[in-house]
N, C-alpha and C positions, 0 to 999 in steps of 0.2 A: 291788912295788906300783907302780902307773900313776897319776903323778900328774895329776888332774883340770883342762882347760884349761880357763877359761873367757872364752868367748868377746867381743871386744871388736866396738863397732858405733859407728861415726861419728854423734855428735849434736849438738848446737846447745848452748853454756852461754855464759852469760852472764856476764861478772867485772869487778863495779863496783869501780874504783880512784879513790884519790882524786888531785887534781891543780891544782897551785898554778902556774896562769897568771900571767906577769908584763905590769907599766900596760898596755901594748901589744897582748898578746893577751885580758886584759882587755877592752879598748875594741872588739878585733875582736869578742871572743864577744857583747858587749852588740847591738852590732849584727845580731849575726847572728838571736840571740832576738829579737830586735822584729821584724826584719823576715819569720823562720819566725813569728810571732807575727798577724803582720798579713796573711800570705797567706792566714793557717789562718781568720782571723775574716772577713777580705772573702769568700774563698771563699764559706763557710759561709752570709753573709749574701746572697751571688747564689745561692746555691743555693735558701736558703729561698724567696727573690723568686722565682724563674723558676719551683721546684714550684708554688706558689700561682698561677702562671700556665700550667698543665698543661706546663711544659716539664722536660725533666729534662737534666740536665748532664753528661756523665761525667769523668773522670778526664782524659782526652786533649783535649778541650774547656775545660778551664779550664787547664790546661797552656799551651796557646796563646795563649789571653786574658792568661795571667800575662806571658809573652815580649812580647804589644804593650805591657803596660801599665809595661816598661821602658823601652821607647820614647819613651815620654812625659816633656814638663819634669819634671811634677810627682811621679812615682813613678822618676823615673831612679836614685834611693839605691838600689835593690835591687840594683843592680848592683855594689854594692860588696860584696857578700859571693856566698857558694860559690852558684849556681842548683841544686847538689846539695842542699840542705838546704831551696830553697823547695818542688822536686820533691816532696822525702822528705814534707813540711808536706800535700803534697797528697792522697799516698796516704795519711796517716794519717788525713785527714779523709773519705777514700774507704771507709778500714777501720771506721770509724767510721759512717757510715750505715747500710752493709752491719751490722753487729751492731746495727743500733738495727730494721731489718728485720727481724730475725730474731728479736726480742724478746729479745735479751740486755742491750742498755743501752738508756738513756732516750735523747733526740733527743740529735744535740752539743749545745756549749754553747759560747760564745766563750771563747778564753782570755782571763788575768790579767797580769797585769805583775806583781801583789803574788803570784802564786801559784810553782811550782816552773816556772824556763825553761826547755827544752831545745832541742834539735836532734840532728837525727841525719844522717850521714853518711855514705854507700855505698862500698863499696870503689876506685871511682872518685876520691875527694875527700880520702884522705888516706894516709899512709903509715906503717906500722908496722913497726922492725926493730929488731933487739936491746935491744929494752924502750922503743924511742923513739917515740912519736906526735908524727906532726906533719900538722896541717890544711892543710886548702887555704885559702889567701888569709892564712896565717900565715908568716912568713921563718924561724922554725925550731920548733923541738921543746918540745912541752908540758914542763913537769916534771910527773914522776910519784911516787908511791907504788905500788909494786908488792909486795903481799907473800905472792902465794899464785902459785907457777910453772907455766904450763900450755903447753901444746904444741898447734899447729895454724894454721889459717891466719884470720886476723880479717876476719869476713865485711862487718861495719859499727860505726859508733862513735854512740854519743848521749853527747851534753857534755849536762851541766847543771847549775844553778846554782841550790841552795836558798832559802828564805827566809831562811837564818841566814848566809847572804853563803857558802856552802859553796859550789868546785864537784867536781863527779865528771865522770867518764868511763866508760860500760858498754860494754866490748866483748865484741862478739857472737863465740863462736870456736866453729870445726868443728873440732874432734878427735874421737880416739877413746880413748869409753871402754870401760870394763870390769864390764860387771855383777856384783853381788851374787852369791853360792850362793846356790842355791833351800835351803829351808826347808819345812819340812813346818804352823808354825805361821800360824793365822787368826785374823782383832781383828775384831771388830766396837769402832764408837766411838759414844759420844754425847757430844756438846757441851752444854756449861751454863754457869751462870752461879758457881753459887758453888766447883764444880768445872769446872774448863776444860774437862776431858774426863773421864769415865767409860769404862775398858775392860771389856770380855768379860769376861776373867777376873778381874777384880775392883778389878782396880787406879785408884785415880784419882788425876788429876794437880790438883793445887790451883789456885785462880789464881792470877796474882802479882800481880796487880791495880798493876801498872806507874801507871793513867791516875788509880789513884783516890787512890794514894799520896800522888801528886803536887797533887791538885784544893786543899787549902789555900792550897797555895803561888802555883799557877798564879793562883786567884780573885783573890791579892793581888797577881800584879803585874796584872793584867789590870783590877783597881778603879784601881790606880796612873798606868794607860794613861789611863783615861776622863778623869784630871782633868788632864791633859798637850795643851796646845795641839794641835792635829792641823797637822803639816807641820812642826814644830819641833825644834831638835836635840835634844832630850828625848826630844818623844816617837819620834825616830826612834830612839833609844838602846834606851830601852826595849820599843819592835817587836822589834828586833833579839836582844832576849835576852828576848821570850818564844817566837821563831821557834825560838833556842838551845833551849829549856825542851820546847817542843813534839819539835824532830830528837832530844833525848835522851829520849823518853817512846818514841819511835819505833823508836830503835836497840833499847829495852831487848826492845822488843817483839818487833822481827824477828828477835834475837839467840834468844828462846825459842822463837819457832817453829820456827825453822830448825832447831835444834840437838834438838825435840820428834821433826819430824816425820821426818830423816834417822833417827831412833833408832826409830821405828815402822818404818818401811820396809826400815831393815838386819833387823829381826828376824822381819818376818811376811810370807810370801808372797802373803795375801789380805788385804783391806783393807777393810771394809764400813764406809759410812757413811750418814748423813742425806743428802739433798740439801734445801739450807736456802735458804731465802728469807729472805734478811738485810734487807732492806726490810720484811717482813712485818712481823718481827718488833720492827723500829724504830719501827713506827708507834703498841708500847705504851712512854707516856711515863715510865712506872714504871722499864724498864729500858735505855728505848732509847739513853744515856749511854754506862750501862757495857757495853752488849750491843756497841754502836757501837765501842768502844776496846779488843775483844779481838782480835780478826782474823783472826774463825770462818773469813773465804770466802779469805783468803790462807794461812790455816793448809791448808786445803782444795788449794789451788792446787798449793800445795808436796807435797804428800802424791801431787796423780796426776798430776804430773811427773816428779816421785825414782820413783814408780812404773814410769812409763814407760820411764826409764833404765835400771832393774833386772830390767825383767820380771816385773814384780810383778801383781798382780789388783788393778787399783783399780776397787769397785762403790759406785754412789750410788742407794738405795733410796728409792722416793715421799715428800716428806714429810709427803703426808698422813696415810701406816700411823701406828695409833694401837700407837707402840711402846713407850712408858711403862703404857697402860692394859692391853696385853695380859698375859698370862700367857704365860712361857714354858714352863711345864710342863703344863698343860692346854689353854691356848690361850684360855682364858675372857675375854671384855674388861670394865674397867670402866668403863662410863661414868659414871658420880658421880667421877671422881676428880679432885681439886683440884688447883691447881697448888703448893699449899706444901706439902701431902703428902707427905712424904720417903720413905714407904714404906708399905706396903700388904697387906690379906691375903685371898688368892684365895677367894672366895666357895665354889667349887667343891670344888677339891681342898685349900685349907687352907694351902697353901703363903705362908709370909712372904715379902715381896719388898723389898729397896732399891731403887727408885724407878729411878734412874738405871745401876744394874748390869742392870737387867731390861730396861732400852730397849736396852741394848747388846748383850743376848744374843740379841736378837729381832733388832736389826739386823744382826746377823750371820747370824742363821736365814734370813732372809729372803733375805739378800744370797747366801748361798750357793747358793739355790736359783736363780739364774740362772746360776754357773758351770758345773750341774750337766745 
């Protein structure tokens, strides 16, 4: 027998660790956030001024403006931290226009001091060996948490530093992996609300409803916050552990999809789905809460990524096909059909349908007929 090789290809993964800076490199990262903080929002704000003045800015032009305006009394602190990380501040707000052109995000927006800090850092600006990072403008080595071992060479690093006082480290690493066996099996999926997912052949995964679980608790400290002086050791106390409340509603969440959507992709070769406008759908106030706190479009991400890794067929079918009201056995549509409707019976051919098994087998149908 000839054992079957399969083949390994150099990709880009990502491996957030956690990492306990001490006073020192503390006081370095703070600085560094404000100041990648403050290039990204002045930028941003000469950029808006100058478009409104038919001028447009690029990337290498405000690059330049940033080098004079260290020069200066009054902005010469920038110099105290890596010009790697104010660069890095600029392309992201570069990357950022560009997808706001292209109709994938809204305009930028300034950043926050109360929101998540980061920075990011090029292979230039810091060094990484035998599990040790150490930054530029730091005298030595991060401590780390390291607890999943990977191999390759670390292309760039983002520090950051949560609202629950957390910080992490995500490094970017080129290795090589090794895809999946091919599979002869195909999912179509529908996303919901009271089922997270509805598969093809029948199966559905529940919610865990992580955000709703939690909404008594959260409302109570969040009433507790309002009657708490704003600026006071109180109420920074209690910020502080509902930031806690919030990063563990958050783990609970990425923890399921990750571990959903790795188990969809090990087992099916083709992959049909919605393409969903999660905006759309937020705009009804009825669900836009709990629709908001699943993590339809990250679930989504992950799915035709781990595809891309494996070699997988990931397809995103219109969403405006009316794939709940079709029939998949006749093909009849119904238009009277409501949204609490859980299931329904094909006027034509007679056929009972569940609601949500039926949008899945169509989005599969559908989907397949572009691999074909």
């Amino acid at each position: 027998r000839h054992r079957r090789v399969r083949m390994k290809k150099e990709v880009l993964r990502a491996y957030k660790v956690r990492i306990y800076p001490d006073a020192e490199q503390r006081d370095n990262l703070a600085r560094t956030f404000g100041s990648v903080r403050f290039v990204y929002n002045w930028a941003l704000d000469l950029k808006t001024k100058s478009y409104k003045q038919d001028i447009k800015l690029n990337a290498g032009q405000l690059s330049a403006a940033i080098t004079a305006l260290k020069k200066t009394e009054e902005f010469c602190w920038l110099k105290e931290v890596s010009s790697v990380c104010l660069q890095q501040s600029l392309m992201n707000l570069d990357v950022a226009y560009k997808n706001f052109f292209k109709g994938q995000n809204k305009h930028p927006t300034f950043k926050k001091r109360s929101n998540t800090q980061s920075a990011r850092y090029a292979s230039s600006a810091f060094t990484f060996k035998d599990n040790k990072l150490k930054l530029a403008k730091h005298k030595k080595p991060i401590k780390m948490k390291i607890t999943r071992n990977f191999s390759g060479e670390v292309s760039s690093v983002t520090v950051s530093k949560t609202p629950d006082g957390k910080y992490y480290a995500s490094l970017l690493v080129k290795e090589q992996y090794e895809s999946k066996s091919k599979t002869a099996k195909q999912l179509g999926i529908d996303l919901g609300i009271k089922d997270f997912a509805t598969f093809s052949d029948g199966t559905k995964v529940a919610n865990p409803n992580h955000y709703r679980k939690s909404l008594r608790k959260l409302k109570k400290l969040q009433q507790a916050l309002s009657n708490k002086q704003r600026g006071s050791g109180n109420y920074k106390k209690l910020k502080l552990r509902i930031a806690r409340f919030h990063s563990k509603v958050k783990c609970q969440r990425d923890d399921f999809l990750h571990k959903l959507s790795t188990q969809l992709v090990n087992e099916n070769q083709v992959i049909c789905v919605e393409d969903l406008k999660v905006s759309s759908i937020l705009r009804n106030k009825r669900i836009a809460k709990l629709a908001g706190s699943l993590g339809w479009q990250s679930f989504l991400n992950m799915i035709e990524y781990k595809c891309l890794w494996n070699d997988r067929t990931f397809i995103k079918i219109d969403q405006f096909y009316p794939s709940s009201k079709t029939c998949n056995k006749c093909g009849f549509v119904k238009q009277d059909l409501k949204l609490h409707q859980r299931s329904w019976k094909c006027p034509d051919c007679s056929t009972i349908h569940d609601r949500d098994i039926n949008a899945a087998n169509n989005i599969l149908a559908v989907g397949l007929t572009a691999v074909r």
